[in-house]
C-alpha positions as CSV (number, residue, x, y, z in Angstrom):
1,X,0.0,0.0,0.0
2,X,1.0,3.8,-0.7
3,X,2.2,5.7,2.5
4,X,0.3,8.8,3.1
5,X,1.7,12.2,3.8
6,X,-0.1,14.9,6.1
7,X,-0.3,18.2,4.1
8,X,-0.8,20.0,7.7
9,X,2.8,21.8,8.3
10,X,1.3,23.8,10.8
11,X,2.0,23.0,14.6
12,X,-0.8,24.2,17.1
13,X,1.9,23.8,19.7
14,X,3.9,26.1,18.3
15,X,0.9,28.9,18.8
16,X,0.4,29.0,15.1
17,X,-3.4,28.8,14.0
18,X,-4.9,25.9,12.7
19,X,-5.2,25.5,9.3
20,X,-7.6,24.3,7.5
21,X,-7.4,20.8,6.8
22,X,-6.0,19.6,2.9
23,X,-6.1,17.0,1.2
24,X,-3.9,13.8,1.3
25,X,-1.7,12.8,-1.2
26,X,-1.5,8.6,-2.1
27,X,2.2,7.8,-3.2
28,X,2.2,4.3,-4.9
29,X,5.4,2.2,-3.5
30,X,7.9,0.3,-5.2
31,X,6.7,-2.7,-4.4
32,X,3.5,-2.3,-6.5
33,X,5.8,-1.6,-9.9
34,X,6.7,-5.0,-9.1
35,X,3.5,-6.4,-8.6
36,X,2.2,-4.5,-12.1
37,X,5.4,-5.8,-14.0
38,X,4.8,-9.1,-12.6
39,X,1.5,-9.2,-13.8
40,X,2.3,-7.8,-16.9
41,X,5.6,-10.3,-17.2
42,X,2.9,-13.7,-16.8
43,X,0.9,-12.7,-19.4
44,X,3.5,-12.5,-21.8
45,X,5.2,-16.2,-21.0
46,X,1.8,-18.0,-21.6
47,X,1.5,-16.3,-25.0
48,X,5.5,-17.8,-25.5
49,X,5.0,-21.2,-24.1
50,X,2.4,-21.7,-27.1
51,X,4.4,-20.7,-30.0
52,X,7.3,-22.7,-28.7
53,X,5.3,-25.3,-28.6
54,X,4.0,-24.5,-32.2
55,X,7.5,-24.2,-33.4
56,X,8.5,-27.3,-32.1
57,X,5.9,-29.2,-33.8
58,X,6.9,-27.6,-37.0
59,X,10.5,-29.0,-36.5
60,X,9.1,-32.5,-36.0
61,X,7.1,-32.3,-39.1
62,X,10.1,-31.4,-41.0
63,X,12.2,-34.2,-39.8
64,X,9.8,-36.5,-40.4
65,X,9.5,-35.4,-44.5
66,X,13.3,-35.7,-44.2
67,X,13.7,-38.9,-43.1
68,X,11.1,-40.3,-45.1
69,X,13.2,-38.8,-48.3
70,X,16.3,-40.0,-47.5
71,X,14.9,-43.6,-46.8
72,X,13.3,-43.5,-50.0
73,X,16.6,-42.1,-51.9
74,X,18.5,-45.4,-50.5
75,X,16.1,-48.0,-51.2
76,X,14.4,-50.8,-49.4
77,X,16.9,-52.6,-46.7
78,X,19.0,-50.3,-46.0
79,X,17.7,-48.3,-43.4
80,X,17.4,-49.1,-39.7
81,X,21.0,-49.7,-38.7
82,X,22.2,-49.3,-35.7
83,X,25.8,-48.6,-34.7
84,X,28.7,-49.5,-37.2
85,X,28.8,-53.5,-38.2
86,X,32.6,-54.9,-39.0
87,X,33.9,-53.2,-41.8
88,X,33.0,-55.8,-45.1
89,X,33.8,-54.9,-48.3
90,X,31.6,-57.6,-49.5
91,X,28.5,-57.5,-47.8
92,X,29.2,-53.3,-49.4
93,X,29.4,-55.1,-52.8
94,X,26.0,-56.8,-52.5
95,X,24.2,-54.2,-51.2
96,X,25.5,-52.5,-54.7
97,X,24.8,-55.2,-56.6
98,X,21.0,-55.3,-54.9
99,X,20.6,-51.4,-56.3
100,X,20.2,-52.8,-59.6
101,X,16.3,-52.6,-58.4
102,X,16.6,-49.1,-59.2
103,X,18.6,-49.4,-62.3
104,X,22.0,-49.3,-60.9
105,X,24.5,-51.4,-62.7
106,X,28.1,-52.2,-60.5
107,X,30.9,-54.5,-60.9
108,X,34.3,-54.7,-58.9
109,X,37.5,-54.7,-60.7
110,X,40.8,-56.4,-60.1
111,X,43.4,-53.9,-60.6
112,X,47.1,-54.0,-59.5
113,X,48.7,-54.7,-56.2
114,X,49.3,-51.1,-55.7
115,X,46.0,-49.8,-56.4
116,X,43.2,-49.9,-53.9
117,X,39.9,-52.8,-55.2
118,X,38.1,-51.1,-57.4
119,X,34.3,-50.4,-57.9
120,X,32.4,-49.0,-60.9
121,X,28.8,-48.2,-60.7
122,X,26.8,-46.7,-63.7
123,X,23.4,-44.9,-62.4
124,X,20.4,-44.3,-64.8
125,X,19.6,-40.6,-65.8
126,X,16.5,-40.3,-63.5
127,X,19.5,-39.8,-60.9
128,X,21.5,-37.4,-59.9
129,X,25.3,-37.7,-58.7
130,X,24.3,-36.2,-55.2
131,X,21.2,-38.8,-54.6
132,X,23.5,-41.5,-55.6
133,X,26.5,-39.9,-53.3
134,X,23.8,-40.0,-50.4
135,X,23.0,-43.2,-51.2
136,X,26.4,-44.8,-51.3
137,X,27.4,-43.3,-47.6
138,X,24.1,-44.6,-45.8
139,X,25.3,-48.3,-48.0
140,X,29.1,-47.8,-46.7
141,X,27.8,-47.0,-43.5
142,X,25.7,-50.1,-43.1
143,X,29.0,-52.0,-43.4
144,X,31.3,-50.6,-41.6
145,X,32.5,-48.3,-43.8
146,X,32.9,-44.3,-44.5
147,X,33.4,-41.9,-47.4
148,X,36.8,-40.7,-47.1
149,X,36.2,-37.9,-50.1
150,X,34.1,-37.5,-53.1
151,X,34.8,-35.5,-55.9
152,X,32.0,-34.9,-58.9
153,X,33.0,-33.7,-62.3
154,X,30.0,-32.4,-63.5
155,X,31.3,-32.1,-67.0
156,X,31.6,-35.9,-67.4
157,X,28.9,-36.8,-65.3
158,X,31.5,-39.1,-62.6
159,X,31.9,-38.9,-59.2
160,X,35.1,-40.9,-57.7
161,X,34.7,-41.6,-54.2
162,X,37.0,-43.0,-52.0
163,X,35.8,-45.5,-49.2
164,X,37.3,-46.9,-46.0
165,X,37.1,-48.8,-42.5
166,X,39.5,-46.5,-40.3
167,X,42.7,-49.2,-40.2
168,X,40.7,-51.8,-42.2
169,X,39.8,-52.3,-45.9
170,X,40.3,-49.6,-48.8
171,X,38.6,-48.9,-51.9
172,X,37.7,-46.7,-55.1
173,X,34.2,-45.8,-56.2
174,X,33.8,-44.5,-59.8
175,X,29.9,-43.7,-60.4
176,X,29.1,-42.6,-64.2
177,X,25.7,-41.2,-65.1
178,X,24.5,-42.9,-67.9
179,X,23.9,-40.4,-70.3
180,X,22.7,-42.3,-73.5
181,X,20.3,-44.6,-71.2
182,X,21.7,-47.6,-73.5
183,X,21.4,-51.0,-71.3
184,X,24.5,-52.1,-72.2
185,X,26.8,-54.0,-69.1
186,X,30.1,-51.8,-70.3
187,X,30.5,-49.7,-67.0
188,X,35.0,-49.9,-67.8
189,X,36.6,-46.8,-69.5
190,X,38.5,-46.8,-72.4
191,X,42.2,-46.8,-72.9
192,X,44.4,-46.9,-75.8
193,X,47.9,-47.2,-76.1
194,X,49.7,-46.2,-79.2
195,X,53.8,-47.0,-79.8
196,X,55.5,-45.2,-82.5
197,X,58.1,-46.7,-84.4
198,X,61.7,-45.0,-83.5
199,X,64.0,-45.1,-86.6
200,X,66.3,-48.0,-86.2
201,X,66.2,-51.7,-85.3
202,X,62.8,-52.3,-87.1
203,X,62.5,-55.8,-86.4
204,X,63.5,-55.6,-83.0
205,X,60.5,-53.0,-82.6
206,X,58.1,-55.4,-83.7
207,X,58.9,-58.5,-82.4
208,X,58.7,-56.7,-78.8
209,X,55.2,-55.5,-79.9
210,X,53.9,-59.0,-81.4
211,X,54.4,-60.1,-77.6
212,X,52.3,-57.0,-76.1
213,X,49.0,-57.4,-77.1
214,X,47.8,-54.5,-74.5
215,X,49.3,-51.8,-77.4
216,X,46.9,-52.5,-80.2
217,X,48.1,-49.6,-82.1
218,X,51.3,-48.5,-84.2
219,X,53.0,-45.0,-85.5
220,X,54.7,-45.7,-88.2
221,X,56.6,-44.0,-91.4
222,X,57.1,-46.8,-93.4
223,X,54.9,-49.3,-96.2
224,X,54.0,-52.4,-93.9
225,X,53.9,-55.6,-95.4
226,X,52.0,-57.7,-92.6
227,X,51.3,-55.4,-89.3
228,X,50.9,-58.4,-87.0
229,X,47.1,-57.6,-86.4
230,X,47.9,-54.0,-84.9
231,X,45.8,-50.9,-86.3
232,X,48.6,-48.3,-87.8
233,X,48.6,-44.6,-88.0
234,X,51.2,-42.6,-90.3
235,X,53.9,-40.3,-89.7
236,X,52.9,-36.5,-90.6
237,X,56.3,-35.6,-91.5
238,X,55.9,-31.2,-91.0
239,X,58.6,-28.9,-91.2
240,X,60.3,-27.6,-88.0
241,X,61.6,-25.3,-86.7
242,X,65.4,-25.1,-87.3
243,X,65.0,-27.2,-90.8
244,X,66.7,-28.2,-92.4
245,X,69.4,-29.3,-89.5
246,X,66.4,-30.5,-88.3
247,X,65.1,-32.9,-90.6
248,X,61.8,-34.8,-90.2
249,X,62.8,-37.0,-93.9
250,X,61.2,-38.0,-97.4
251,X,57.6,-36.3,-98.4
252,X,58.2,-33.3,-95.6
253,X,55.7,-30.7,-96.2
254,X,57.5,-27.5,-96.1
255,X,55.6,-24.0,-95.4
256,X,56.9,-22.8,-98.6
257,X,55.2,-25.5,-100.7
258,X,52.4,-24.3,-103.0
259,X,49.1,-26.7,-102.1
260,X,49.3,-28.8,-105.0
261,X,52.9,-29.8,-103.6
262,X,51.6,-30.3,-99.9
263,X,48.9,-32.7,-101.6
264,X,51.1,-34.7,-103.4
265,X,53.8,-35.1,-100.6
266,X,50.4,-36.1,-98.4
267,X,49.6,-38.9,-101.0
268,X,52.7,-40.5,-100.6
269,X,52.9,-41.0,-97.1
270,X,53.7,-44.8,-96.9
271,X,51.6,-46.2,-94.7
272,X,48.7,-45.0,-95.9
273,X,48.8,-48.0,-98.0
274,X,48.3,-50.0,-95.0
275,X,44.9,-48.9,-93.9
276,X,46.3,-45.7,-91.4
277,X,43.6,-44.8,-88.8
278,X,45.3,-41.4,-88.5
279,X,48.1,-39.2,-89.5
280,X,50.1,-38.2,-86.5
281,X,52.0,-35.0,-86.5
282,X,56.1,-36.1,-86.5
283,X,57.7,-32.5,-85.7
284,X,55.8,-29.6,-87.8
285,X,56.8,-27.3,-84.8
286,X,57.1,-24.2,-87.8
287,X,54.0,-25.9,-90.5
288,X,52.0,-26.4,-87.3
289,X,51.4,-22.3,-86.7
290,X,51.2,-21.8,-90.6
291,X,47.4,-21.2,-92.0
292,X,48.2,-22.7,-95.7
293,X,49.8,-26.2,-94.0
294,X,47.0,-27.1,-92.0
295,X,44.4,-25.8,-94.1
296,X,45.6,-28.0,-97.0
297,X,46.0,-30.9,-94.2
298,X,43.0,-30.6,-92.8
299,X,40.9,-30.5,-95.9
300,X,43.3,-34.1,-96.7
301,X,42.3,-36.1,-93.6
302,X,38.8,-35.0,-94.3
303,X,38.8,-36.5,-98.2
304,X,40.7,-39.5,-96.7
305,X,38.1,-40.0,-93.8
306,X,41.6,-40.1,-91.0
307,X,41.6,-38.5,-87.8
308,X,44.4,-36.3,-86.8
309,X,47.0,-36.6,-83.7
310,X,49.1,-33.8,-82.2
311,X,51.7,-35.4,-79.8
312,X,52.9,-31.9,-78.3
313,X,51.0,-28.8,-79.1
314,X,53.0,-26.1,-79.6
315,X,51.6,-23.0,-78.1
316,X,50.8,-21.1,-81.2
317,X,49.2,-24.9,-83.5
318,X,46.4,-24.1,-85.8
319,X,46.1,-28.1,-85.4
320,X,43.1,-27.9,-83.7
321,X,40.8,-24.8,-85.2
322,X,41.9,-26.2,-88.9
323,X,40.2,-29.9,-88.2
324,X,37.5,-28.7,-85.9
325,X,36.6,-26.0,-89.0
326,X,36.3,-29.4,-91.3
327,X,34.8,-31.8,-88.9
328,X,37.8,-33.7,-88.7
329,X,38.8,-35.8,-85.0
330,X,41.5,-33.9,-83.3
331,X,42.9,-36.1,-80.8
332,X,46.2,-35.2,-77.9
333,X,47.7,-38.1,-75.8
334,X,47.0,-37.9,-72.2
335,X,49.7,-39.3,-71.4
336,X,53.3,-38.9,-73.8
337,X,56.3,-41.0,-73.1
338,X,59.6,-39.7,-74.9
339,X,61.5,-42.6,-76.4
340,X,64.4,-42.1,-73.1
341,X,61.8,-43.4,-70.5
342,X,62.5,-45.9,-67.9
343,X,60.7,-49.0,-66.5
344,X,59.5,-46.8,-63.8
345,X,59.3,-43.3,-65.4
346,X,56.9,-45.2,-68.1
347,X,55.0,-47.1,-65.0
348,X,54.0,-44.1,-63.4
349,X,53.2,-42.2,-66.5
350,X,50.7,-45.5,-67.2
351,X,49.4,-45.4,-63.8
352,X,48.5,-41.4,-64.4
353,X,46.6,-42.6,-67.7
354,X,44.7,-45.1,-66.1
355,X,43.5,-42.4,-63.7
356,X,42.7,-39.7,-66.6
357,X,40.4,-43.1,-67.9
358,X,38.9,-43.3,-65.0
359,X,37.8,-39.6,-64.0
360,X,37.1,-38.6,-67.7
361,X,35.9,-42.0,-69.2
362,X,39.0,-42.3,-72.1
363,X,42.4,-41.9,-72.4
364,X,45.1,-42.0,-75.2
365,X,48.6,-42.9,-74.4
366,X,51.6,-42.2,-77.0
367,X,54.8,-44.5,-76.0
368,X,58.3,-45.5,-77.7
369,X,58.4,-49.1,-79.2
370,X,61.6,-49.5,-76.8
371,X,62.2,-52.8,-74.3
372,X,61.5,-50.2,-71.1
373,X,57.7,-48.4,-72.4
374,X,56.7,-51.9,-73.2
375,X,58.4,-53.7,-70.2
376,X,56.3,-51.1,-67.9
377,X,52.8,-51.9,-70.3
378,X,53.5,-55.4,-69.1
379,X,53.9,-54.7,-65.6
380,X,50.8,-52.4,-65.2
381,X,48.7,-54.4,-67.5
382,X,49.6,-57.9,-66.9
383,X,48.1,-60.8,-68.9
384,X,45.3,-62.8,-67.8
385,X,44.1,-60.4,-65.0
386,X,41.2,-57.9,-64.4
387,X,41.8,-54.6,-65.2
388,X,40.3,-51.4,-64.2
389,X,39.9,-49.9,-68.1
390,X,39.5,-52.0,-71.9
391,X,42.7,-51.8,-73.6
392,X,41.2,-50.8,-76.7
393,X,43.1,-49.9,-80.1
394,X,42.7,-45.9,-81.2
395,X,40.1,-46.1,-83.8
396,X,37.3,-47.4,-80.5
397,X,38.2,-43.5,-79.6
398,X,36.5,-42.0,-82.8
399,X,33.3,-40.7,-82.4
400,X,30.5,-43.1,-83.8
């Protein structure tokens, strides 16, 4: 209650007159502010407390929607799993395998000792890379296993993933999309491995390659009487830079030659008598950034129906915009070996390509015909296993 206050100052004891009574004044104490805040302060919780409560139900709906999408994204028996199983890289390739419901299609491939076991999954186009990324971690999950990393190239529709069990088993996961929707069971990338021919012991070249059937595929400058079964592409001979010190040898198209020149020098290649897949550029490092050369070359592989193969761009090649003018297949290796590489130079360069197959879905490799390229083809892609790519000869690279 408010304390009240006499507004009577005047004291009768004093001898002063009495005054006439005034009115009293009601001061309201602190302690009813607190009452009235208090008051004010209960009101305010109750209305709170019921859209908390509101919110929260909202949050349980949303959950709910989630979990139902995810559990639909996986598939049927995979959900429900509780803790982490032993780590089982085979019960992982079942649960793969029993995707095919949805129209996944998987395999696992053998590869080399020093190359983690190898999946390959191909996904139909009704999904996306990130539904089947989702999917594969609640399937590595269920069996003991976790994504380590997963990197998408959108580009080439391919996700590689890479899949673990802390101190236990290792793999690779390559998922393609499959953009044409063909049924077809080919889920391995392609890889061809060209030799060229260095000039020298012929003989010696080719018996080597008659006992590597992996390179299906020969560079060669010369008229072929039998070519043991491989598929041959012919030496461009192009003037370089430096000519003629530097000579590339007979039927050399030189910048200075008028067209009808270039075109006869172009009819004479050799080993375009043997069938030739190709012409392959054998220096050219000056005719390469001349206009004239690769018009009049261009306009050649497109009469002839041959695809065309740049071993090392120079910065300044009219290679490329001359055949993609015509229509013509331009084609760089991924992968070039120089003709001084070791056993373990070529090995790693091999193990690169089959990398490049795998993240972009091809790959072209351009090696010597010398004992160490194909010593380190052998070693990499041993007879009579698996192997993560088909070894396919250069033509299966054309467009169809």
């Amino acid at each position: 209650m408010g304390r009240v206050f006499s507004a009577d100052h005047g004291a009768a004891g004093n001898g002063g007159a009495a005054s006439s009574p005034r009115p009293s004044l009601t001061f309201p104490s602190p302690s009813d502010k607190v009452y009235a805040c208090m008051a004010r302060g209960k009101r305010k919780k109750r209305g709170g407390r019921w859209l908390g409560l509101l919110g929260l139900a909202v949050l349980l709906v949303i959950l709910t929607f989630i979990a139902a999408r995810l559990k639909h994204a996986v598939g049927p028996g995979l959900s429900g799993i509780r803790g982490r199983p032993p780590a089982s890289l085979e019960g992982f390739g079942a649960s793969l395998d029993s995707m095919s419901a949805h129209g996944w299609r998987s395999g696992r491939q053998a590869t080399a000792d020093s190359i983690p076991p190898l999946w390959r999954v191909v996904v139909p186009p009704s999904w996306n890379l990130v539904s089947a990324n989702l999917a594969i971690h609640r399937i590595a999950g269920g069996h003991g296993l976790s994504v380590d990393s997963a990197a998408e190239d959108r580009r080439r529709a391919t996700l590689v993933m890479h899949v673990g069990g802390g101190d236990g088993p290792k793999l690779r996961l390559v998922v393609r999309k499959n953009l044409s929707g063909a049924a077809d069971g080919q889920t391995r990338p392609l890889l061809a491995m060209v030799a060229y021919e260095i000039k020298g012991d012929w003989s010696g070249q080719w018996k080597r390659l008659a006992s590597c059937p992996a390179v299906m595929s020969v560079v060669c400058g010369r008229q072929l009487g039998n070519a043991g079964g491989k598929e041959i592409l012919a030496f461009l001979p192009l003037e370089p830079k430096g000519y003629p010190k530097r000579d590339p040898g007979p039927n050399t198209v030189l910048v200075d030659d008028g067209p009808a020149a270039m075109r006869a020098k172009l009819s004479r290649l050799p080993a375009l008598s043997s069938g030739a897949a190709a012409l392959c550029v054998h220096h050219g490092s000056r005719a390469v950034e001349d206009e004239r050369v690769m018009a009049e070359v261009a306009r050649f592989c497109a009469g002839r129906g041959l695809a065309l193969v740049e071993p090392v761009p120079t910065a300044r090649s009219l290679a490329s915009a001359s055949c993609r003018e015509r229509g013509i297949p331009y084609f760089t290796p991924d992968v070039y070996l120089g003709r001084s590489a070791s056993v373990s130079e070529a090995g790693a360069s091999l193990r690169k390509a089959l990398e490049v197959a795998e993240s972009r879905g091809r790959a072209l490799v351009l090696l010597p015909a010398t004992e160490s390229a194909l010593k380190a083809v052998g070693e990499v892609f041993p007879q009579g296993r698996d192997r993560p790519v088909q070894l396919v000869p250069f033509s299966r690279l054309l467009p169809r």
